[in-house]
N, C-alpha and C positions, 0 to 999 in steps of 0.2 A: 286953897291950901292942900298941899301934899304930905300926907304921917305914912310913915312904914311900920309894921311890925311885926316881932319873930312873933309864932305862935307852936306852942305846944301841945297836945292832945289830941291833934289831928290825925284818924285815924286811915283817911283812905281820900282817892280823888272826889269820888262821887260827892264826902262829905264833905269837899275842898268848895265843891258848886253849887251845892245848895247853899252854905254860907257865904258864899260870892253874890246867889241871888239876893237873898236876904235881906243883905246888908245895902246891895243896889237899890230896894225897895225903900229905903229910910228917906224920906223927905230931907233935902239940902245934900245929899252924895250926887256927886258930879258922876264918878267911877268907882270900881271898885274889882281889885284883882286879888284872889285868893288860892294862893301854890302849894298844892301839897307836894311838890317836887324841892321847894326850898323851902318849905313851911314860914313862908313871909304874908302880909297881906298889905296891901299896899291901898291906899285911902286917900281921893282929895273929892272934898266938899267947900261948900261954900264956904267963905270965910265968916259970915254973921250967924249962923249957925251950929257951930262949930262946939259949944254944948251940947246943945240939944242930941247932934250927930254923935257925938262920943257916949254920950248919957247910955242912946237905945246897942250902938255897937257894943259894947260893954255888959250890958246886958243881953245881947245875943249870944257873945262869948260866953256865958257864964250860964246860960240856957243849956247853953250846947257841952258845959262841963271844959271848956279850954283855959286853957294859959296865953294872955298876951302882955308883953313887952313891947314898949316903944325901940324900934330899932334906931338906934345913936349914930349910923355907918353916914 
């Protein structure tokens, strides 16, 4: 399963990669691409999983002080 999302708060590249790594790091994420050029982040993990992965992403964002929205596009 493939989720996009805008995100807000981001303040620079570097902290575009570290929260690319991060979130690569979460058991059941296939991939994981994080733009501070389009402020999107872009997410497919396993499909059975797919709690569990949102549960810890969500609370990475909110570690790190961001805004995320499901992009609709």
């Amino acid at each position: 399963m493939v989720l996009r999302y805008d995100v807000k708060g981001l303040d620079c590249a570097h902290c575009a990669a570290n929260l690319e790594s991060e979130i690569a790091e979460i058991e059941g994420v296939i991939s994981a691409s994080v733009s501070f050029m389009t402020l999107k982040i872009e997410l497919e993990f396993e499909d059975k999983k797919k709690d569990a992965v949102l549960e810890k992403v969500m609370k990475l964002v909110a570690d790190e002080e961001l805004e995320i929205t499901l992009d609709e596009e």
